[in-house]
C-alpha positions in Angstrom: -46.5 -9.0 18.5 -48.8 -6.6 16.9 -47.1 -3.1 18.8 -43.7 -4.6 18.1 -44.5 -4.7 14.3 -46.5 -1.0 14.6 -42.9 0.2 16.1 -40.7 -1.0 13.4 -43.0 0.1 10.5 -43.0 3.7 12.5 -39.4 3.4 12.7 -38.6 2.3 9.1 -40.9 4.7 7.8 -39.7 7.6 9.7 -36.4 6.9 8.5 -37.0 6.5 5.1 -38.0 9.9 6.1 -35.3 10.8 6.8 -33.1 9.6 4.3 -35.0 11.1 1.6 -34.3 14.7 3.1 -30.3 13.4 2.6 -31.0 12.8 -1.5 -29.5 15.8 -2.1 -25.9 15.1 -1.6 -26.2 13.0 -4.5 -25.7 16.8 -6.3 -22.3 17.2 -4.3 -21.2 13.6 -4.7 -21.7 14.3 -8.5 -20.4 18.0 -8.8 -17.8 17.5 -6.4 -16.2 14.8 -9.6 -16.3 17.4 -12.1 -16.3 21.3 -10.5 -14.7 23.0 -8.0 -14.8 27.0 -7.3 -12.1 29.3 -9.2 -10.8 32.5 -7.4 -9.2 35.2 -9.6 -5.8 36.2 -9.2 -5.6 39.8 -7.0 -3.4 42.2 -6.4 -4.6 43.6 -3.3 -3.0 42.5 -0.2 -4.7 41.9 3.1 -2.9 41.3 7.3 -3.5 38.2 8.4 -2.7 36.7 11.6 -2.0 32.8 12.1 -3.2 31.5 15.4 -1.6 28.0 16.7 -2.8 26.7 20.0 0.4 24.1 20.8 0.6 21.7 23.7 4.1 19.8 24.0 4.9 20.0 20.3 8.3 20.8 20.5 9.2 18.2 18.0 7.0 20.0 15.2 6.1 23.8 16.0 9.1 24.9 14.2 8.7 23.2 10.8 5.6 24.6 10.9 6.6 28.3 11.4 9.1 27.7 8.6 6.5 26.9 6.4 5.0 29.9 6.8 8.6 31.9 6.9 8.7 30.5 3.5 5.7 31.9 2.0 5.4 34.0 -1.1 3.4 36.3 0.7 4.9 39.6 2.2 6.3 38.7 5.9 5.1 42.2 6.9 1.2 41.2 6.6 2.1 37.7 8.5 1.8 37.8 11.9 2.4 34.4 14.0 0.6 33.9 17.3 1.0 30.3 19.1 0.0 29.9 23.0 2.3 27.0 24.4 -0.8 25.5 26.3 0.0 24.1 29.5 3.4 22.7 27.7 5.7 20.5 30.1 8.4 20.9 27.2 10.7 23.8 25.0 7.5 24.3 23.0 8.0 28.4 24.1 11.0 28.5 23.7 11.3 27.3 19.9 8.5 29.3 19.2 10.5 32.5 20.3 13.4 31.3 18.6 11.6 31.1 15.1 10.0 34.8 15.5 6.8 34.1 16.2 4.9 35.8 19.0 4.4 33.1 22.1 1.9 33.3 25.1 2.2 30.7 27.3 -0.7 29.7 29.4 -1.2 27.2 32.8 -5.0 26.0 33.2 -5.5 22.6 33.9 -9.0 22.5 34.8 -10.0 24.3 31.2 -8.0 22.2 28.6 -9.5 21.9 25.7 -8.2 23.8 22.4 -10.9 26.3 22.5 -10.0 27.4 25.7 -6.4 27.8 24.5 -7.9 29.5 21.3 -10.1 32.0 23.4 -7.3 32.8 25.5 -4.9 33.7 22.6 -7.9 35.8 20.8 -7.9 37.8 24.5 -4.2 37.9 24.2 -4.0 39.6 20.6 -7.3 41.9 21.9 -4.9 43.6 24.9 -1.7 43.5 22.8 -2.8 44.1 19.4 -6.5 44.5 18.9 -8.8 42.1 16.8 -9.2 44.3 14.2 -5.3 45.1 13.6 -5.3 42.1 11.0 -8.1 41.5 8.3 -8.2 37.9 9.0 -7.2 35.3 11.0 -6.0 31.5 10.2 -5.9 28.6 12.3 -3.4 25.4 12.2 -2.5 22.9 14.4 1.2 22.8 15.5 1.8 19.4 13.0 0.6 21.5 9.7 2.9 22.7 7.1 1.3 24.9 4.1 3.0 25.2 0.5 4.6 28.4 0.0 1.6 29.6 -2.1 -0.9 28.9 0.4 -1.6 32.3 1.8 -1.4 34.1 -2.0 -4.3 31.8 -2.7 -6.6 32.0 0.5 -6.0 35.4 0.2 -7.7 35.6 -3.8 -10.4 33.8 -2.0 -10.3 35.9 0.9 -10.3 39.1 -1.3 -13.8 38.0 -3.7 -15.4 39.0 -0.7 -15.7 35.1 1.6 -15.4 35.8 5.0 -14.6 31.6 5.7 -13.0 29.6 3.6 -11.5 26.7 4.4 -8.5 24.8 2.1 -7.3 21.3 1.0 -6.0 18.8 3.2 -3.3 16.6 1.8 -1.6 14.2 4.6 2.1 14.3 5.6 2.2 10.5 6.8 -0.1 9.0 4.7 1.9 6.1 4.3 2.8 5.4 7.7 -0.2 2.6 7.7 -4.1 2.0 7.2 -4.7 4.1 10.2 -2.9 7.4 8.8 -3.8 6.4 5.5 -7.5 6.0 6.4 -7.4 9.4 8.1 -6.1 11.0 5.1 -8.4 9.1 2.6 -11.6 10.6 5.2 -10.4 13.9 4.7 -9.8 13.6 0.5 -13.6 12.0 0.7 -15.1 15.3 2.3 -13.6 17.6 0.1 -15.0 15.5 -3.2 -18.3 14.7 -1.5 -19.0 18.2 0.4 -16.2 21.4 0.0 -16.1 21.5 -3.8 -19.4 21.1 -4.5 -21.1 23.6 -1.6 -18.4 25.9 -2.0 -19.4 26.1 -6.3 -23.0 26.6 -5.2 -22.2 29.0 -2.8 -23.2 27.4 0.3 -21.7 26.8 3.6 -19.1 23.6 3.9 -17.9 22.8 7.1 -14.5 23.1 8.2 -12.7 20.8 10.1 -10.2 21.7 12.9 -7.2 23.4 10.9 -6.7 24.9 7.9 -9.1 27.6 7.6 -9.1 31.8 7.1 -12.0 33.7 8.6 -13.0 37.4 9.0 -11.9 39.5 12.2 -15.8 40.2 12.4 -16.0 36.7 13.4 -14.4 37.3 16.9 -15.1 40.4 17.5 -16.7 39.2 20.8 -13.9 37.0 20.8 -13.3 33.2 20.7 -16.8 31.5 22.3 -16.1 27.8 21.1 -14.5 25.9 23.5 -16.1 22.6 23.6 -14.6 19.3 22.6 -14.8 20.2 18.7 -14.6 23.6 18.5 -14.6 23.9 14.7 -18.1 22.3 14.2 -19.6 24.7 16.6 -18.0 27.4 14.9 -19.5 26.3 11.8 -22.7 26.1 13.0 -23.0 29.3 14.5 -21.4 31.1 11.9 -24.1 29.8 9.3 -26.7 30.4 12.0 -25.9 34.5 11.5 -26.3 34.3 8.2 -21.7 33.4 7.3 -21.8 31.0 3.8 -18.3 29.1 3.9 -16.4 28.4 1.2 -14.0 25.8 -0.1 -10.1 26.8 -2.0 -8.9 24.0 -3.6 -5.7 25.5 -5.0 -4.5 26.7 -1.4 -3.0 22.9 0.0 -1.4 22.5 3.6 -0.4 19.2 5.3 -1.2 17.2 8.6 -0.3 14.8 10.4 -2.1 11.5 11.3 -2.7 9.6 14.1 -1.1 6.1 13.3 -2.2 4.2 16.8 -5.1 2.2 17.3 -5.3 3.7 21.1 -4.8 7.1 20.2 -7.4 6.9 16.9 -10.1 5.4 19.2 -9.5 8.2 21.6 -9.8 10.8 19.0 -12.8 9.1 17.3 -14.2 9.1 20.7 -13.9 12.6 21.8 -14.8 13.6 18.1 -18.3 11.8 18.7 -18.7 13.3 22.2 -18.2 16.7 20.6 -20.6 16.1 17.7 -23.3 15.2 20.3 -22.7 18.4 22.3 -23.4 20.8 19.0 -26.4 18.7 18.0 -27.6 20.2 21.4 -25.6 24.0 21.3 -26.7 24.6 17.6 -29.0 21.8 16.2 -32.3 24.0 17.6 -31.1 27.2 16.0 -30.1 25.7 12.9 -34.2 23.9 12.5 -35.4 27.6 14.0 -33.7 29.4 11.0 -35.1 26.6 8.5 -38.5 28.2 9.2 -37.2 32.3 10.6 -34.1 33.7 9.4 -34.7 37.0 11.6 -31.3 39.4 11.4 -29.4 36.7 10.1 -29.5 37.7 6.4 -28.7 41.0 7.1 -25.6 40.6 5.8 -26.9 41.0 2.2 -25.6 44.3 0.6 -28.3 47.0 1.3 -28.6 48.1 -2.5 -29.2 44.7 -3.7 -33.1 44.2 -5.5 -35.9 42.5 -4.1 -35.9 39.8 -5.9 -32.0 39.2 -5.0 -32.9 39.4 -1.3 -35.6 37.0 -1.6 -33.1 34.7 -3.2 -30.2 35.4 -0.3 -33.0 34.7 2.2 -34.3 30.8 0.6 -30.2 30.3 0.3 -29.8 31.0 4.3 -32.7 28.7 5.1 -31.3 26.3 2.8 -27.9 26.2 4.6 -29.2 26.5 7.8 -30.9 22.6 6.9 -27.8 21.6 4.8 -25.6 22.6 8.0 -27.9 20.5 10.2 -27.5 17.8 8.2 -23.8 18.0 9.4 -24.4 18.4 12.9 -26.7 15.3 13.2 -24.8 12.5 13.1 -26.6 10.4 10.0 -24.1 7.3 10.3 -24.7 6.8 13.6 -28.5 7.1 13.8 -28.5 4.7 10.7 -26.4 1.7 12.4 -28.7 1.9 15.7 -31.8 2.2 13.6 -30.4 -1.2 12.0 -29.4 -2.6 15.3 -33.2 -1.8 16.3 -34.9 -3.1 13.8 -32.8 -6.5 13.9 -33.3 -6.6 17.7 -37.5 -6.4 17.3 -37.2 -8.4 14.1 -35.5 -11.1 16.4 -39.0 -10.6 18.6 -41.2 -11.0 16.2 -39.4 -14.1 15.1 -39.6 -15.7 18.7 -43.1 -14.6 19.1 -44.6 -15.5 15.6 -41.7 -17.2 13.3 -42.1 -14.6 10.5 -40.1 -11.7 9.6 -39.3 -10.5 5.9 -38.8 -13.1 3.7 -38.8 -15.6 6.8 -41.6 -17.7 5.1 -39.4 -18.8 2.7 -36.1 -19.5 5.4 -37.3 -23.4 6.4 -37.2 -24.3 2.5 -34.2 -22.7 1.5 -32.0 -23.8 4.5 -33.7 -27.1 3.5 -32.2 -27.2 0.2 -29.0 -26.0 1.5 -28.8 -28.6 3.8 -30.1 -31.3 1.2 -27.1 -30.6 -1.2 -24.5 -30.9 1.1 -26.3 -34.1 2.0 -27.1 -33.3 5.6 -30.2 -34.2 7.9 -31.0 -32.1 10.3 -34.1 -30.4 11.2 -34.5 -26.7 11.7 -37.3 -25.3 13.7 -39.1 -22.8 11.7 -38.1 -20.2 14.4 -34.2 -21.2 14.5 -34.4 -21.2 11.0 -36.3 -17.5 10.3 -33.3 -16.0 12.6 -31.2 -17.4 11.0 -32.2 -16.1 8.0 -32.4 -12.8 9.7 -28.6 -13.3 9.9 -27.9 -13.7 6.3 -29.8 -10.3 5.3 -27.8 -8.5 8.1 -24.8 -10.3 7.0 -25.4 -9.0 3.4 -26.0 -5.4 4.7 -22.6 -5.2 6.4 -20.4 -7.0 3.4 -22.6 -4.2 1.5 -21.3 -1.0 3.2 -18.4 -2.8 3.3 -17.7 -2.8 -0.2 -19.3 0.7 -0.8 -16.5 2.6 1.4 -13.7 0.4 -0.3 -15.0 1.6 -3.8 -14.9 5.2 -2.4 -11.8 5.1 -1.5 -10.9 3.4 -4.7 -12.7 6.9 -6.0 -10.3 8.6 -4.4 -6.8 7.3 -5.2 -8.3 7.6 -8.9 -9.5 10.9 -8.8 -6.9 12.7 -6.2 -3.8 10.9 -7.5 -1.7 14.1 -8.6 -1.9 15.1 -5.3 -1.6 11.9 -3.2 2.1 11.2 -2.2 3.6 8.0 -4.3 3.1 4.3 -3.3 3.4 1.1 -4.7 -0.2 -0.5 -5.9 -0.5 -3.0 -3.6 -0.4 -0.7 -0.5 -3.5 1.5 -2.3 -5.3 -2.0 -2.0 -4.6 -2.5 1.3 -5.9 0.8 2.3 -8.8 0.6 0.3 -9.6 -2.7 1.7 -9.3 -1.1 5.6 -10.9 2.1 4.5 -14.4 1.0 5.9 -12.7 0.2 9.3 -12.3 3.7 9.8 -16.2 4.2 9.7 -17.0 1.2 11.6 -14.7 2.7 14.3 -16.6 5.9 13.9 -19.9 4.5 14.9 -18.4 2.8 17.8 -16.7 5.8 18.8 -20.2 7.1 18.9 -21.9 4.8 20.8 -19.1 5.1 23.6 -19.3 8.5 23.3 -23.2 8.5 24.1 -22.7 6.5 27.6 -18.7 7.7 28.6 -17.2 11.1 30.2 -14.8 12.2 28.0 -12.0 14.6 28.2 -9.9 16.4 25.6 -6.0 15.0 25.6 -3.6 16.1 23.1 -2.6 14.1 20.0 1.2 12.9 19.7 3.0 14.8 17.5 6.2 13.2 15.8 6.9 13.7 11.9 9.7 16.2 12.5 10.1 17.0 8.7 10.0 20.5 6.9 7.8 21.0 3.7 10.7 20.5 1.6 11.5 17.1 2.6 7.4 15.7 2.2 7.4 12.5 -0.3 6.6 13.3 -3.9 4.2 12.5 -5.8 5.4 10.8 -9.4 3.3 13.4 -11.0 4.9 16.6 -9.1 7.2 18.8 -11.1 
């Protein structure tokens, strides 16, 4: 039993490790309560184009567009670009009806929303040229934006921030713990990650829609077609040397998934996706830790010495904090767990000892004397049983930390959270945690299934005009 207890002191100590290199979000956690970056207002005006890659969303593509109709941003530096992607439906044809520029494109064997995205970039390069607009967005066909949402990215746009991604507010939230748990994931990251990285001027991640980025980015066009495109782009993008910032003041809307089925397959293809950049970017992102080599370039050439030095420890920095994204923590943490309980269970059958299995006989003893009962445990039945109480007590634990983060978050983000009754902010609280448990499963199906990208179902045909208020709105 001796190796067995060598490989869970390697393992434990490896990921203690580990989890010290993670202390440091206890900074964002803390900033992300009290700061949040500020962009001045601007006068100067910048082209953008918006780039929608739509398959079968007949039923929404059109309140979207309106949306963006109804910005209070000159239409004449607004260009709309959607590619109907293998659509079966009128997707096209709404599109064209709203004003919007549509390609339409038939590939069955290359389906995932990078693809489309690449082909649409290609599109606007013939027709257009990449470098006819200053910037480009991306949304998903469900999204609606407030009609200040492109005066604001654009302040951000025009401090000089060549990413920036924007805040996430839910259209269905209230639909039931599945939407709401969606939405309450995407509230977490913004308090826990966006506000603080983007105040520090690091790199956040962004997170499939709802972002603004540089036509230098694509100037080789789209290259991130995998099965999440936007964590690759990330990735790379910090990898040349790209911070990416956080606007909290620019707010769209989107959609959730409110089936079981269609979550799990989501979560599923999500975790396959995550795998595939730790593989595409994790190696660059630990090479850069230690070599930056042309990536800081992008520091402005009349800058001092000293400032340079300063721009080059920030990239390395990033280039860690942004591999701290790409590896997926929670799941390494719940199969270290599952390992360590598995040998622990070994050790117990080989030697009846584990921690605090010396005292398990006595104390099940006692138990079992107050309740008046007299049976006898075998030290070994007893110590796993044990085992089963600390695990137990680890699980109601994490448990009861994700429902007090989501009671964070209804506290904190309430001005901006549509209106309901008390008693449904419970009940999401209380299911919160389900949405993590079904992240790690998602993961470990992920490691061992093929999995290919399929569209999410598209239905809350309402205009940004018509959203549920919040009691606090104006």
């Amino acid at each position: 039993m001796k190796i067995v207890t060598v490989i869970m002191n390697i393992i434990n100590r490896l990921w203690s490790f580990i989890s010290f290199l993670y202390k440091y979000r206890t900074l964002y956690k803390i900033s992300g309560l009290f700061l949040t970056r500020k962009f001045k207002r601007t006068e100067n005006l910048h082209k953008y184009a918006v780039l929608v890659a739509a398959r079968n969303e007949e039923a929404v593509i059109g309140k979207l567009i309106e949306s963006i109709k109804q910005q209070d941003y000159p239409q004449n530096l607004i260009e709309i670009f959607v590619v109907a992607d293998n659509c079966t439906d009128n997707t096209a044809e709404i599109v064209r009806e709203y004003g919007a520029v549509c390609y339409e494109r038939y590939d069955t064997e290359h389906r995932t929303k990078g693809f489309a995205l690449q082909y649409l970039v290609e599109c606007i390069r013939k027709d257009y040229s990449i470098e006819a607009f200053e910037g480009y967005f991306i949304f998903d066909a469900d999204n609606l934006l407030k009609s200040d949402y492109i005066s604001r990215m654009n302040e951000a746009f025009d401090s000089g921030e060549k990413i920036i991604t924007s805040y996430r507010n839910t259209k269905n939230f209230d639909n039931n713990w599945i939407s709401a748990s969606y939405a309450l994931h995407w509230l977490r990251t913004i308090r826990n990650e966006h506000r603080a990285r983007s105040v520090f001027r690091l790199a956040t991640r962004i997170q499939g829609t709802g972002f603004l980025f540089a036509n230098e980015l694509i100037k080789n066009g789209w290259n991130y077609t995998g099965l999440t495109e936007d964590r690759a782009f990330c990735a790379d993008a910090v990898a040349n040397g790209y911070q990416i910032s956080y606007n909290n003041e620019a707010e769209f809307y989107d959609e959730q998934p409110t089936d079981l089925k269609i979550a799990l397959r989501q979560r599923i293809r999500w975790a396959k996706g995550h795998l595939q950049a730790v593989a595409e970017t994790g190696p660059t992102l630990f090479a850069h830790i230690f070599y930056t080599g042309t990536a800081t370039d992008k520091s402005p050439k009349d800058v001092s010495r000293f400032k340079r030095l300063l721009n080059n420890v920030k990239f390395r920095f990033m280039s860690f904090d942004m591999l701290t994204v790409v590896i997926p923590r929670s799941f390494l943490s719940a199969l270290k767990r599952w390992l360590i309980f598995l040998l622990r269970v070994i050790v117990i059958i080989g030697t009846g000892k584990v921690f605090g299995a010396e005292y398990a006989p006595d104390f099940l003893e006692k138990i079992l004397q107050f309740f008046g009962i007299n049976i006898g445990f075998l030290n070994d039945l007893s110590a796993v049983l044990w085992l089963f109480v600390f695990t137990i007590g680890w699980v109601l634990s994490s448990y009861f930390n994700a429902i007090i983060t989501a009671l964070y978050i209804f506290i904190v983000e309430h001005k901006r959270i549509m209106y309901m009754r008390w008693y449904k902010k419970l009940w999401y609280c209380i299911t919160f945690p389900l949405f993590d448990i079904i992240g790690k499963i998602s993961m470990f199906i992920a490691l061992f299934t093929k999995v290919e990208w399929k569209p999410i179902p598209h239905n809350a045909a309402i205009g940004i005009n018509e959203l549920p208020k919040n009691k606090n709105s104006n």
